[in-house]
C-alpha positions as CSV (number, residue, x, y, z in Angstrom):
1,X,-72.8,-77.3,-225.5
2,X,-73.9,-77.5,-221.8
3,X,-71.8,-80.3,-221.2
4,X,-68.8,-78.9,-222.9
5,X,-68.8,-75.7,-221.1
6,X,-69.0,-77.8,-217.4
7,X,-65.8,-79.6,-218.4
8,X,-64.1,-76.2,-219.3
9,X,-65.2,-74.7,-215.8
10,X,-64.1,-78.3,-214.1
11,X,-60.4,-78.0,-216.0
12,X,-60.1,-73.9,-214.8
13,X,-60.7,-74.7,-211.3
14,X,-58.7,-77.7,-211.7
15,X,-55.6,-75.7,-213.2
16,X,-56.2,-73.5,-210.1
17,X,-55.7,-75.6,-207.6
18,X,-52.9,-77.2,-209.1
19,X,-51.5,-73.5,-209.2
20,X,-52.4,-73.5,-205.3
21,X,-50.7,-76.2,-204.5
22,X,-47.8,-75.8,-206.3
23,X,-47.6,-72.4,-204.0
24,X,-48.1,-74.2,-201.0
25,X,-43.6,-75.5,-201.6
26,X,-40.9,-74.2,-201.6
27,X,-39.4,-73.4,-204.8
28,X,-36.0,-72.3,-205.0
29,X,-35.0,-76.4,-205.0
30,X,-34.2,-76.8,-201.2
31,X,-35.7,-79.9,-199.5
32,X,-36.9,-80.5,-196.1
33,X,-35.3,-82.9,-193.6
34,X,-36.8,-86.1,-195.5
35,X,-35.6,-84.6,-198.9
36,X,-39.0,-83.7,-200.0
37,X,-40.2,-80.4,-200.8
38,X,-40.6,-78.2,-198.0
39,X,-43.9,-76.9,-196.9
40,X,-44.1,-72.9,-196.6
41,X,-46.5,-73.4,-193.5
42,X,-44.7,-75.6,-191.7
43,X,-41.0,-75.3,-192.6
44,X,-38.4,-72.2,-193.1
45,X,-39.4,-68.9,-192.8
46,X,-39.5,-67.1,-189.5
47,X,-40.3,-70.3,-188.3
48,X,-36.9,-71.7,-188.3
49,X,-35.0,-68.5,-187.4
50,X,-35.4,-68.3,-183.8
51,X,-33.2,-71.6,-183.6
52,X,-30.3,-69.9,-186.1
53,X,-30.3,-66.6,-184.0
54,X,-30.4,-68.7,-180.8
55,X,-27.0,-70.4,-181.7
56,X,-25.6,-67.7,-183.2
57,X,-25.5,-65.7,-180.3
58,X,-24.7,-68.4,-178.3
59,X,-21.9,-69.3,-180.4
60,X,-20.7,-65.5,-180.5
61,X,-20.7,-65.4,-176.6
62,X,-18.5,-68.3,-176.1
63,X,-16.1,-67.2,-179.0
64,X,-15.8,-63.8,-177.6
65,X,-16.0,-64.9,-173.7
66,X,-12.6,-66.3,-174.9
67,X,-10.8,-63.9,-177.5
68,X,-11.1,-61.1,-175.0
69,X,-9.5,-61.9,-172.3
70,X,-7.3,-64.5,-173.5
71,X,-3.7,-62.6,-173.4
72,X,-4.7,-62.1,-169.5
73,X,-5.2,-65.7,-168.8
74,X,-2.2,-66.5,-170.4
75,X,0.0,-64.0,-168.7
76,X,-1.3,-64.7,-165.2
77,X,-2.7,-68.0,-164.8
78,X,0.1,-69.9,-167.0
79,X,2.7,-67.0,-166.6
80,X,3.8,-66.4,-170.1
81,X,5.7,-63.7,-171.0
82,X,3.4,-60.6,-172.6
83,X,5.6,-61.7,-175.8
84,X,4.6,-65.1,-175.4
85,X,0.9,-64.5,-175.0
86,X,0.4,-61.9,-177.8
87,X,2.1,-64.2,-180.1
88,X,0.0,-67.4,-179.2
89,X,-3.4,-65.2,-179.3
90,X,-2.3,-63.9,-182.4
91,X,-1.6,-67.2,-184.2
92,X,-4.8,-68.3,-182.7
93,X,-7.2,-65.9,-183.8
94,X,-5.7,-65.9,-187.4
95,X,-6.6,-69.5,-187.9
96,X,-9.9,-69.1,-186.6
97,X,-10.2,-66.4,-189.4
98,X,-8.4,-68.7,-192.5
99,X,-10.6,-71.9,-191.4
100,X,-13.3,-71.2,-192.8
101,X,-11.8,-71.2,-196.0
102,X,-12.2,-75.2,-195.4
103,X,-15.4,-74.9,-193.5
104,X,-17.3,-73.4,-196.6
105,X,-14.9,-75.6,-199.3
106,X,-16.5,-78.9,-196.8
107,X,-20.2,-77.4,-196.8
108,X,-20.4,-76.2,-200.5
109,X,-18.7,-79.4,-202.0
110,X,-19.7,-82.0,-200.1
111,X,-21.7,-81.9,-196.8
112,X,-23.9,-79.1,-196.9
113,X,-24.4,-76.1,-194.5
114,X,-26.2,-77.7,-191.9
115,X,-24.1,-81.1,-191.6
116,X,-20.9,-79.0,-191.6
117,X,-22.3,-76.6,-189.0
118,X,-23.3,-79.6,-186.9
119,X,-20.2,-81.6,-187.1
120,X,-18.0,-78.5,-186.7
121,X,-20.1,-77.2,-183.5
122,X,-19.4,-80.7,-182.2
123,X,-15.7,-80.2,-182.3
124,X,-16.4,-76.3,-181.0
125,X,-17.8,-77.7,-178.2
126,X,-14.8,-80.7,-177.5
127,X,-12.8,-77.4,-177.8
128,X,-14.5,-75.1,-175.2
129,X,-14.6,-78.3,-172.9
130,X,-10.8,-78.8,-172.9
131,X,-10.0,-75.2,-171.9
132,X,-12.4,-75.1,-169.6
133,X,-10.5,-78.5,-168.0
134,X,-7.4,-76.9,-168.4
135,X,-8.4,-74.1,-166.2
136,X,-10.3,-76.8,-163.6
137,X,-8.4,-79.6,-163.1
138,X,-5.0,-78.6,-160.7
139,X,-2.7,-80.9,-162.8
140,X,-3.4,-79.2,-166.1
141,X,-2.2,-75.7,-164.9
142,X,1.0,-74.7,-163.4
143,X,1.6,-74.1,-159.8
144,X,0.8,-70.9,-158.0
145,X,3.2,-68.1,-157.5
146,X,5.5,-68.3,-154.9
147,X,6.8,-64.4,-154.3
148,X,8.3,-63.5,-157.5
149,X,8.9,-67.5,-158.6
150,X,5.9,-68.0,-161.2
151,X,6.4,-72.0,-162.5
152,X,5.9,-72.0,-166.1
153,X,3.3,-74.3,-167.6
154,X,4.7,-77.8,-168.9
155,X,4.9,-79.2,-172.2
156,X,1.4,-81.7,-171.3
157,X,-0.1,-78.7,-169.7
158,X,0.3,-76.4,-172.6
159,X,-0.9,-79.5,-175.0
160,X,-4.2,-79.8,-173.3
161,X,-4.8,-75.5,-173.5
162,X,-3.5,-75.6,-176.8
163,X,-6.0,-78.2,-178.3
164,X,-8.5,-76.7,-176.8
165,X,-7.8,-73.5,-178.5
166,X,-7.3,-74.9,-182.0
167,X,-10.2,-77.3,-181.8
168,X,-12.1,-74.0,-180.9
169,X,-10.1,-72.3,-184.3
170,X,-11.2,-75.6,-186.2
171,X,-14.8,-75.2,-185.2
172,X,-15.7,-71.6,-185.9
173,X,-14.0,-71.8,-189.3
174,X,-17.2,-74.5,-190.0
175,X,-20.1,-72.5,-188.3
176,X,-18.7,-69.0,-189.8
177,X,-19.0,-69.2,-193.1
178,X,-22.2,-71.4,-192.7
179,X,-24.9,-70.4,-190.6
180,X,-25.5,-66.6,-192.2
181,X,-26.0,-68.8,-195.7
182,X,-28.1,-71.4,-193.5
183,X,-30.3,-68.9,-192.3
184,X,-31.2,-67.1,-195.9
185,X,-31.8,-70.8,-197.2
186,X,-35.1,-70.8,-195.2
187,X,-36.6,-68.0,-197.2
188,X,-37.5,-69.1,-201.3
189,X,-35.8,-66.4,-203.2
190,X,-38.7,-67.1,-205.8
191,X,-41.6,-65.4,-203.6
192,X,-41.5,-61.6,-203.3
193,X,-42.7,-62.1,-199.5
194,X,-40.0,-64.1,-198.6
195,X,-37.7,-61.8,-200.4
196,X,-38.6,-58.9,-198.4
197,X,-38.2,-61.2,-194.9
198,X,-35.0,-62.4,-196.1
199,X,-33.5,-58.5,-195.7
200,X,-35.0,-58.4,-192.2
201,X,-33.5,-61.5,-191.2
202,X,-29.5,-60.4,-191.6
203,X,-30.7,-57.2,-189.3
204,X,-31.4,-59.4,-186.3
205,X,-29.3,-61.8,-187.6
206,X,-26.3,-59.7,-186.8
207,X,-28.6,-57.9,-183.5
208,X,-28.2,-61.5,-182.3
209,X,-24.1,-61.7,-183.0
210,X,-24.2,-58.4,-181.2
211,X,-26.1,-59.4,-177.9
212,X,-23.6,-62.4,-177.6
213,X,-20.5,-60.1,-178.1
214,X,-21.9,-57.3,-175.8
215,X,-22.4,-59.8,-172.7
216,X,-19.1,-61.5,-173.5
217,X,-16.9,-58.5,-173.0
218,X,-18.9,-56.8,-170.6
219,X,-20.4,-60.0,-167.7
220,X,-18.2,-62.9,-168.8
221,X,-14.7,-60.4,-168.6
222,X,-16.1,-59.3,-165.1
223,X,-16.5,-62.8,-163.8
224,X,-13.4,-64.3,-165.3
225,X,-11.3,-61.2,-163.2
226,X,-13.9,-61.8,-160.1
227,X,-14.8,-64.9,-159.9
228,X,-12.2,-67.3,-161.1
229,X,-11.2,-68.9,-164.6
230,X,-13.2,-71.9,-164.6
231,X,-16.4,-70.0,-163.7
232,X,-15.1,-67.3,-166.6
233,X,-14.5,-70.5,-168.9
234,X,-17.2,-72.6,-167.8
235,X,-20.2,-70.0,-168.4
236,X,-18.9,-69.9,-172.4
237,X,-18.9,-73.6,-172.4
238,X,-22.0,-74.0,-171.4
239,X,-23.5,-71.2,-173.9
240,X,-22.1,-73.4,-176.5
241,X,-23.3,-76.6,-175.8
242,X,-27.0,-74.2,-175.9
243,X,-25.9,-73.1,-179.2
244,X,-25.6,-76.8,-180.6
245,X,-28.8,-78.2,-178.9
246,X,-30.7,-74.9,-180.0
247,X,-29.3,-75.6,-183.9
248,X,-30.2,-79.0,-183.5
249,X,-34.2,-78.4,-182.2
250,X,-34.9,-76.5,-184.9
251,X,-34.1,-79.7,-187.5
252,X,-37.6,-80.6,-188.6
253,X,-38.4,-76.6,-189.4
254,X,-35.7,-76.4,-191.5
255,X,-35.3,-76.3,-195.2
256,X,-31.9,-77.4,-196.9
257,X,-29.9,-76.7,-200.1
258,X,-28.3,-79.7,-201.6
259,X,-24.1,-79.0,-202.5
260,X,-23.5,-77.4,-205.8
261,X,-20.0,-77.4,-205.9
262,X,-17.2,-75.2,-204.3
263,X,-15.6,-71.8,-206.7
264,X,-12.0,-73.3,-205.1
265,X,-12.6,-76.6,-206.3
266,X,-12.9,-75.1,-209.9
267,X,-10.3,-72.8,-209.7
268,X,-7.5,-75.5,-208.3
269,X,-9.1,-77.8,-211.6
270,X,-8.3,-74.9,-213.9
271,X,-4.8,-73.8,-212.0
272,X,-3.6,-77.8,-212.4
273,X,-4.2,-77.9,-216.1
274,X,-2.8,-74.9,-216.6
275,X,0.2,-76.2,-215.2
276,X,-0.1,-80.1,-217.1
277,X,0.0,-78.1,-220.5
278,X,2.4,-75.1,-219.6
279,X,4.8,-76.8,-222.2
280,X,2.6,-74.9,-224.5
281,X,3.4,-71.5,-225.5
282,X,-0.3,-70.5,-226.8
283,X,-3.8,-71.9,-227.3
284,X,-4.0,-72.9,-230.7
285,X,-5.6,-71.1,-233.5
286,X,-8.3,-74.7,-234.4
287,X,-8.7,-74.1,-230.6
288,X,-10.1,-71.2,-230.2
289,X,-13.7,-72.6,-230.3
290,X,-13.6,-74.4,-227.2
291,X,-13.1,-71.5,-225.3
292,X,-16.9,-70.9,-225.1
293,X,-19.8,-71.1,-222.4
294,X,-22.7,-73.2,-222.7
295,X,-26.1,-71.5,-222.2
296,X,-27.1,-74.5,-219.7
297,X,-24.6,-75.3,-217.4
298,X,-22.9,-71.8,-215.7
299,X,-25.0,-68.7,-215.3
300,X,-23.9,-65.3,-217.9
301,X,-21.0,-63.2,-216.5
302,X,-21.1,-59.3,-216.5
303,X,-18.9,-59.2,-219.3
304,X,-19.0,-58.5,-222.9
305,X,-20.6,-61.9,-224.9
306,X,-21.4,-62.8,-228.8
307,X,-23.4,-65.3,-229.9
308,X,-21.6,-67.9,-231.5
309,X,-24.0,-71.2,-232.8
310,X,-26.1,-71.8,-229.7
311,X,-23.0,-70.6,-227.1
312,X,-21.4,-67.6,-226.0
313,X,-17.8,-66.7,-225.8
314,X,-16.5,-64.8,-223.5
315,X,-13.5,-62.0,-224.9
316,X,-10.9,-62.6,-222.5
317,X,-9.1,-59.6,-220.7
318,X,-5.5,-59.5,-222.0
319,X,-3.8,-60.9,-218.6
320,X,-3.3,-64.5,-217.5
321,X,-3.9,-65.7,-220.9
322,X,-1.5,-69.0,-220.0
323,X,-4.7,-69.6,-218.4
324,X,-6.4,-70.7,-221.6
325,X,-4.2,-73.5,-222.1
326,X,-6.2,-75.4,-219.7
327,X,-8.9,-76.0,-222.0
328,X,-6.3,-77.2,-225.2
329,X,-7.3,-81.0,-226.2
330,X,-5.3,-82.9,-228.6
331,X,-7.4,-84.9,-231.2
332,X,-10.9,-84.2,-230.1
333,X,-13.3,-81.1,-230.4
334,X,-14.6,-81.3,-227.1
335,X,-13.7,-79.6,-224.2
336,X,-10.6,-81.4,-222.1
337,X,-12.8,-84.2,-219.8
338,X,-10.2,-85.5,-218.0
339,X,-9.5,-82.5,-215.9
340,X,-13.0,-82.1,-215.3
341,X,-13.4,-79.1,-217.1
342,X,-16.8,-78.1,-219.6
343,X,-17.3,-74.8,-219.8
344,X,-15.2,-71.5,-220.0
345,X,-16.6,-69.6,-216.7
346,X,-14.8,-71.4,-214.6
347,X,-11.4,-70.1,-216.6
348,X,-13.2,-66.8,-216.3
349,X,-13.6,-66.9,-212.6
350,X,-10.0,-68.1,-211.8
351,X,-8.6,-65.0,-214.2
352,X,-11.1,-62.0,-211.6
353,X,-9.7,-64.0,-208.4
354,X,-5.8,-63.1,-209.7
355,X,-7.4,-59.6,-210.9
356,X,-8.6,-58.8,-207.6
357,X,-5.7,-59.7,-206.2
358,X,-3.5,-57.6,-208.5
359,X,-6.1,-54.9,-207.0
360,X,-4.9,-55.0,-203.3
361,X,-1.5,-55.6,-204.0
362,X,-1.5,-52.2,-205.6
């Protein structure tokens, strides 16, 4: 009996440290730079934030060091007409703001947040570089003033600002989307602690976007009107050549979260066989059964569910029904492979993104 109740004892404390150890990783499935499990101790956490708040602001100063005074540079230094100017800054600052639309398509489909902030902060920083030449250099800016005679910039001249402004456009649309999601990937969503840490980090997350806005339009402005352009453009450079080295220190304290997939990519699947079968003026009746949602692969939408044999179907709202046809197969039970398709959330999802739309367009 002796020897029987040792053995029990040896397997508890066995079972506990297993428990321990399992504890000691990470377990919301991110990895660490070698793909392993991450360490809590030594990777993540608050551990890893400094870095992400370090480029962030960074990254924010050198954005806004050149959205807020742009129309000003263009107006006196390349003597474009207020017209001119308003409408170049315009069309610039709304494709910094539909890029990321790719930037988070690239990082949730196929590269990941951190390679897609690291790649894109490259071309960032290519951008900041060619502005910052195009302000420098006397052959890639038009001539001074001569009394009221202002020589407008030439076609090369205006190619070298302008790819420097869109390669800036191209970059923040992959660091935008990105690095907020980067930064709540170092905390496990499964640990309570972490939890709680997570909540702390978007306030100094956004603190940090703040700092870098504040000096931007307050210093940088000063010393672009006081000091010259290419001290004005060459200060925001240099932040954001801090802002990639800073992102890239903090590499080993990282934890990462493989690509699962981008919503667009599923949407555009269901939108294209909607459109293959659109000669169809219904889904038909034997049909009606694959419009169901397996338990294992897509997680339960908010919406009213029965059980049906191991699935759940979803009753679909009475709009955008021709959307159903997308999941019609012809000679086979099984939902249509060739499009890609396996479950009925993704119709779901595509039907809210044309409801919320319907929503603003009231």
């Amino acid at each position: 009996m002796g020897s029987i109740d040792e053995e029990t004892s040896l397997l508890q404390v066995e079972e506990s440290l297993l428990q321990e150890e399992v504890k000691l990783y990470a377990e919301d499935g991110s990895v660490d730079i070698n793909g392993n499990p991450p360490l809590k101790q030594t990777t993540g956490n608050w551990k890893a934030c400094p870095f992400i708040f370090a480029n962030e602001c960074c990254e924010r100063l050198a954005y806004y060091g050149i959205a807020k005074n742009l129309i000003t540079y263009l107006t006196n230094e390349l003597h474009e007409t207020n017209v001119s100017a308003a409408r170049h800054v315009m069309t610039w600052q709304g494709t910094c703001y539909i890029t990321p639309l790719i930037g988070a398509l690239i990082a949730d489909a196929y590269w990941g947040r951190y390679w897609t902030i690291a790649c894109f902060s490259a071309i960032y920083f290519s951008g900041m570089v060619a502005l910052t030449l195009s302000a420098s250099v006397p052959g890639l800016k038009p001539e001074e003033c001569i009394g009221s005679i202002c020589p407008p910039a030439t076609t090369a001249q205006q190619a070298v600002l302008l790819s420097g402004l869109y390669l800036i456009a191209l970059g923040t649309g992959g660091i935008k989307p990105c690095v907020s999601s980067f930064g709540a990937d170092q905390f496990d969503h499964t640990d309570p602690s972490e939890r709680v840490r997570k909540a702390s980090f978007f306030n100094w997350f956004y603190f940090s976007i703040n700092i870098g806005a504040f000096v931007s339009s307050t210093l940088l402005v000063w010393v672009q009107e006081n000091c010259g352009w290419e001290s004005g453009f060459l200060i925001p450079t240099v932040f954001m050549g801090l802002a990639t080295v800073s992102f890239f220190f903090g590499t080993p304290l990282y934890r990462f979260q493989k690509p699962r997939g981008s919503p667009v990519t599923k949407v555009c699947q269901v939108l294209v066989a909607a459109y293959r079968k659109s000669n169809l003026k219904e889904v038909p009746q034997e049909k009606q059964k694959l419009l169901y949602e397996s338990w294992d692969r897509d997680s339960a939408l908010n919406r009213k569910i029965e059980q049906t044999e191991g699935y759940k179907k979803i009753l679909d709202p009475s709009h955008f029904s021709f959307l159903n046809l997308s999941f019609v197969t012809f000679g086979s039970n099984q939902i249509d492979q060739s499009a890609g398709f396996l479950t009925k959330p993704r119709l779901s999802q595509t039907m809210k993104l044309f409801l919320i739309r319907g929503c603003y367009a009231l």
